[in-house]
ROTORLUM-950735 format. One record per residue (C-alpha): x, z, y; residue number from 1. Coordinates in steps of 0.02 Angstrom, whole numbers. Last residue first. Example, Ala and Ser with C-alpha at 12.3 -4.5 7.8 and 13.67 -1.06 7.14 Angstrom:
BEGIN
SITE;x;z;y;num
SITE;684;357;-53;2
SITE;615;390;-225;1
***
This chain:
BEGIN
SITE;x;z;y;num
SITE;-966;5632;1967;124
SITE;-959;5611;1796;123
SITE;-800;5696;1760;122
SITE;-860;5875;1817;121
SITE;-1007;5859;1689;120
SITE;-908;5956;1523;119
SITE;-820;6086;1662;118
SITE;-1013;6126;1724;117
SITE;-979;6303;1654;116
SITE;-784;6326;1699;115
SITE;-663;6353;1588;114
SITE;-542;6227;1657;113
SITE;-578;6278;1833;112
SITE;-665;6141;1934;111
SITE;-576;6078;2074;110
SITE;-427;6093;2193;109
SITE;-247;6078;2142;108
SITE;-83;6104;2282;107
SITE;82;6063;2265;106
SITE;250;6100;2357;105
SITE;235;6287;2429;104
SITE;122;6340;2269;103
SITE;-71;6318;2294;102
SITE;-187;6324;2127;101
SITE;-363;6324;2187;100
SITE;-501;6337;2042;99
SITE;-694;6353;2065;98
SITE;-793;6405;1907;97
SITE;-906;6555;2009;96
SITE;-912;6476;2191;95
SITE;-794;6382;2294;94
SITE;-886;6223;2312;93
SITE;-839;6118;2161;92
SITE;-874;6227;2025;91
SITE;-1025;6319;2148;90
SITE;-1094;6129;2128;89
SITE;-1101;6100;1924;88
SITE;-1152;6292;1917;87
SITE;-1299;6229;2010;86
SITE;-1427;6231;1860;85
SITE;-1467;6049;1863;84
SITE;-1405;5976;2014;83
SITE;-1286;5829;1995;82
SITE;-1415;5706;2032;81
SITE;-1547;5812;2155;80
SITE;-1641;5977;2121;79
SITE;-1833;5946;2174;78
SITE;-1916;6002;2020;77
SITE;-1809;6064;1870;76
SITE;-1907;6078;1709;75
SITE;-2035;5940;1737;74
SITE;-1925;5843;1864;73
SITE;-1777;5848;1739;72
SITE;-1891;5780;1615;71
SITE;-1945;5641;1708;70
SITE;-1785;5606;1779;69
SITE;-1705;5581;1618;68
SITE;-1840;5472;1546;67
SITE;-1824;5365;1712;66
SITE;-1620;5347;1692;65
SITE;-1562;5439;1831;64
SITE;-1504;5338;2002;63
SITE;-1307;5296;2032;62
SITE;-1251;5391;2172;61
SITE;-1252;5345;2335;60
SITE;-1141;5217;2405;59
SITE;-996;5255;2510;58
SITE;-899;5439;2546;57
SITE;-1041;5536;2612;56
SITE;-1170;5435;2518;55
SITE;-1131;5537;2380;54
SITE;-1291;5626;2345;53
SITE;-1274;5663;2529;52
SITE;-1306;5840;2486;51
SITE;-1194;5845;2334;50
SITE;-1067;5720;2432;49
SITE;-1073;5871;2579;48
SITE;-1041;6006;2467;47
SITE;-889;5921;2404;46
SITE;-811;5880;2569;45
SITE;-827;6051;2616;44
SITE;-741;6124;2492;43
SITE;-604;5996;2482;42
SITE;-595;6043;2703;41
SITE;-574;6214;2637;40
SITE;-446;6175;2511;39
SITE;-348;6036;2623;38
SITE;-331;6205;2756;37
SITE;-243;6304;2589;36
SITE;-137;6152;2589;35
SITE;-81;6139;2758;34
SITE;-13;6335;2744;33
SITE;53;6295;2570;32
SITE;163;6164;2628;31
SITE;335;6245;2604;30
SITE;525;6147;2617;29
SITE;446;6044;2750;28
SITE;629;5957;2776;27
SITE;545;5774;2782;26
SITE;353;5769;2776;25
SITE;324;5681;2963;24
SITE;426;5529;2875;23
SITE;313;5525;2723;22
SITE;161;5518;2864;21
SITE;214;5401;2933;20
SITE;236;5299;2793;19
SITE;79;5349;2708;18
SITE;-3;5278;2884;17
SITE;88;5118;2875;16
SITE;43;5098;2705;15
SITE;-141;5132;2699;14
SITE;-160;5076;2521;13
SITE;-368;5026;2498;12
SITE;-392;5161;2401;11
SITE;-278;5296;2487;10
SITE;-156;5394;2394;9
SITE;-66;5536;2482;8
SITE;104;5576;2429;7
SITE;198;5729;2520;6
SITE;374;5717;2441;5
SITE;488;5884;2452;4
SITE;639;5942;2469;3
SITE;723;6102;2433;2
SITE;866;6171;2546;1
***
């Protein structure tokens, strides 16, 4: 039977909980049912740090430089940091540039390598 190791990493460690949850892992030989779930609540999560302008998961994000928002409110009034044309979002939301790989041991979420907002992904 194939094993596997479910590894979450948590910033502070959480080491009683990883343990735990190692333990619950053992003889899972397929986790693609719990991962396709992780991909909607990704989803999700990403939306809501666009909204939140990250507050969602701790401070918000960093301000634009006051040339860049001055331009960016010429051209593109009222779109947020990280807005610009929204491909940067639908990459991370589950529209056009979106990429789920789920195989019964591993699971990727995120921006597809050949995706239009691919260059910006990093910053945020």
């Amino acid at each position: 039977m194939p094993s596997a190791t479910l590894q979450f990493d948590f910033d502070p460690p959480l080491k009683e909980f990883y343990v735990r949850l190692s333990r619950f892992g053992e003889g899972i030989s397929d986790f693609s049912p719990m991962f396709v779930e992780i991909g909607g609540l990704f989803k999700q999560e990403m939306a809501a740090q666009f909204v939140t302008q990250g507050a969602t998961s701790g401070d918000e994000w960093a301000p634009l430089s006051k040339a860049y928002a001055a331009w960016k409110a010429k051209r593109y009034p009222g779109h947020g940091i990280g807005h610009l044309t929204g491909a940067l979002i639908e990459s991370m939301t589950g529209g056009a540039g979106y990429a789920e790989k789920i195989t019964p041991l591993s699971a990727e979420y995120g921006q597809s390598d050949g995706a239009e907002a691919a260059r910006y992904g990093g910053y945020f």
